[in-house]
N, C-alpha and C positions, 0 to 999 in steps of 0.2 A: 588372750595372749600369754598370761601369767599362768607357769604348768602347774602353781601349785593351786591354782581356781580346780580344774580339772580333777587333782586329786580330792581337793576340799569337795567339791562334788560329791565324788563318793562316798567319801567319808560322813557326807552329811545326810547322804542317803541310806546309808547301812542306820543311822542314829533312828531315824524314820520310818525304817522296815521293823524297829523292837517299839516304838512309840506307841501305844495301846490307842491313842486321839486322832491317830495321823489322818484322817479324813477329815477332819477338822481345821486341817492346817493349810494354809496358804504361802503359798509359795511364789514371790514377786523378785525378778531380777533386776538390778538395777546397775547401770552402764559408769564405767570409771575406767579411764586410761591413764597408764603408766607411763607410756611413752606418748603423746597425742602432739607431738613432732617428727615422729617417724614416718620417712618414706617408704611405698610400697618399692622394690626391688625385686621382681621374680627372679632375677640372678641372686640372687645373693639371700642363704639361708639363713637358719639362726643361731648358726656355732660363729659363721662368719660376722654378724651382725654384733653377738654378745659379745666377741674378740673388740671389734674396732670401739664398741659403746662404753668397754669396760678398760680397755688399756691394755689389753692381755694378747697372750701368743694366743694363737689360733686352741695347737694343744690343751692349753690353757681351760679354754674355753668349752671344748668335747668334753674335757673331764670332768667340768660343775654340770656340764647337761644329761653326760654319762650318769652321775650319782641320781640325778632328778628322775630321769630314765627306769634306776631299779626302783626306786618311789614309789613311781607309776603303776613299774608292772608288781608292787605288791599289792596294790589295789585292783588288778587287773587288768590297768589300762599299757595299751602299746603306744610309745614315742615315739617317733622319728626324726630329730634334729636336723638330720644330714639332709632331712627334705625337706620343712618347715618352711615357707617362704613370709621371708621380714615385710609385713603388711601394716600400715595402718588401719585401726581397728573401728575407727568411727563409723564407715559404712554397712560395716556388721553387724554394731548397736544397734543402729536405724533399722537394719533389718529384725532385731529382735523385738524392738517397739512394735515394727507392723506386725510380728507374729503374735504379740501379747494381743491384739485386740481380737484377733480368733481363738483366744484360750489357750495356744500352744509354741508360748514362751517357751517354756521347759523341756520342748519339742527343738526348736531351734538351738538353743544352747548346746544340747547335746549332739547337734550336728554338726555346728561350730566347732566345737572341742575336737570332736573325731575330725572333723576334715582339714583343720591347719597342723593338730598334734600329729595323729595317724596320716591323712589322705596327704599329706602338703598341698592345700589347696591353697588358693590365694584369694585368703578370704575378705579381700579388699575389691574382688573383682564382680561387678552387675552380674553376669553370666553364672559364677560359682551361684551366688547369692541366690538367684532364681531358682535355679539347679537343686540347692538346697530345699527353699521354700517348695519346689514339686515334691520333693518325697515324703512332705509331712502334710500332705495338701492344701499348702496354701492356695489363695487366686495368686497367679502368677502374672497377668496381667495388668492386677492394681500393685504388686510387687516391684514388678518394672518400671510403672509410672511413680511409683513413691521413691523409688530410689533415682531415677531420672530427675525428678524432680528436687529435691532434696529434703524429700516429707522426713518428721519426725527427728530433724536436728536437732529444733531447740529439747525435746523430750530430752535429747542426749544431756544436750549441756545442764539440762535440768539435773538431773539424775548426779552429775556431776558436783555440780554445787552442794546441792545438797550432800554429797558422800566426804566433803569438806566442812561443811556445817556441824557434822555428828563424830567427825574427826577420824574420819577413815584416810590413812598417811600410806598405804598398802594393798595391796587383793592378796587372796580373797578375806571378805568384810561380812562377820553375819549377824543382825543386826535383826532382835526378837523382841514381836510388843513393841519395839519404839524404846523397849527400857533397858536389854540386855545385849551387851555385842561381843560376839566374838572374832576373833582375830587371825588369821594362818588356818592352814592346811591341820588343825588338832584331830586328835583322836574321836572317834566316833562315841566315845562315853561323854566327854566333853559338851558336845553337840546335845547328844543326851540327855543332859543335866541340862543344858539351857533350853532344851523344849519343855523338859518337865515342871520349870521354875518359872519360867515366861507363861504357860500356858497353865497354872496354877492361881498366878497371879491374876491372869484376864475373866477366869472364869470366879475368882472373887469382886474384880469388876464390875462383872456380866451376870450374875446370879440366874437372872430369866432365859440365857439363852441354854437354848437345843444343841 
């Protein structure tokens, strides 16, 4: 839900595409909501949403998302504010728990992103979620029944706790080894450095490992 996840994203992937070890590296998402009292409102996007949550005029409002917007698109990515619809994000989590146990965590998230930033999807909605999980082939079956059911809540709240516990007060949160965290949407040298210094460290560690 937080645009600057999305760009941090990038940015953390461009750090990864110069990483000489990057196959080495593990890459685990972990669920944290900002707003986790927000209701879903298909009417209601999220210039209007960040007006009413913030005190602000509507204009107000297009213009912080405007600036977010060219952010975006220098990293490549396209926004769409004006379609975004104001969802809470819990059932998404959940969705991204059940993609982590087929290996494609990182598959999801990336569909996530494009589908509430880009598609305005409402990504609070069973049907999107499914939708989603076919294109990156999940089963779509035990998809349905997880999220029918309310499989993989407590993972949520878990993830949460814990992102309180290491004192994460914000997204995006990145958090290497267990020993180094970084903060905000930073630059991709930044990110850089904490791969090269976390993963420095493990492998004095790890001496024996491949």
């Amino acid at each position: 839900m937080c645009p600057f996840c999305y760009i941090g994203k990038r940015k953390f992937e461009a750090a990864m595409a110069e990483f000489p070890d990057r196959d080495k590296i593990e890459v685990v998402w972990k669920s944290f909501q900002l707003s986790p009292d927000m209701k879903t409102d298909p009417a209601t996007n999220i210039n209007q949403y960040l007006a009413e949550h913030k005190g602000i005029s509507l204009d107000e409002a297009k213009r912080l998302n405007d600036y977010v917007t060219q952010m975006a698109a220098q990293v490549g990515l396209t926004y769409n504010f004006d379609k975004a619809v104001a969802a809470n994000s819990f059932n998404a989590h959940r969705f991204t728990h059940f993609a982590k146990r087929s290996g494609k965590q990182n598959e999801a998230e990336e569909k996530l992103f494009n589908a509430y930033f880009t598609g305005g999807k409402n990504i609070d909605d069973f049907e999107t979620l499914i939708s989603l999980g076919k294109e990156i082939g999940l089963d779509t079956e035990k998809l349905r029944s997880v999220l029918e059911s309310g499989g993989y809540a407590d993972e949520v709240r878990r993830d949460i706790y814990e992102a309180k516990q290491v004192g994460a007060r914000g997204v995006p949160f990145f958090v290497f080894n267990n020993k180094y965290a970084v903060s905000g949407a930073q630059e991709s040298r930044v990110f850089l450095q904490a791969l090269e210094t976390s993963f420095s460290g493990w492998q004095d560690e790890n001496p024996d490992a491949e």
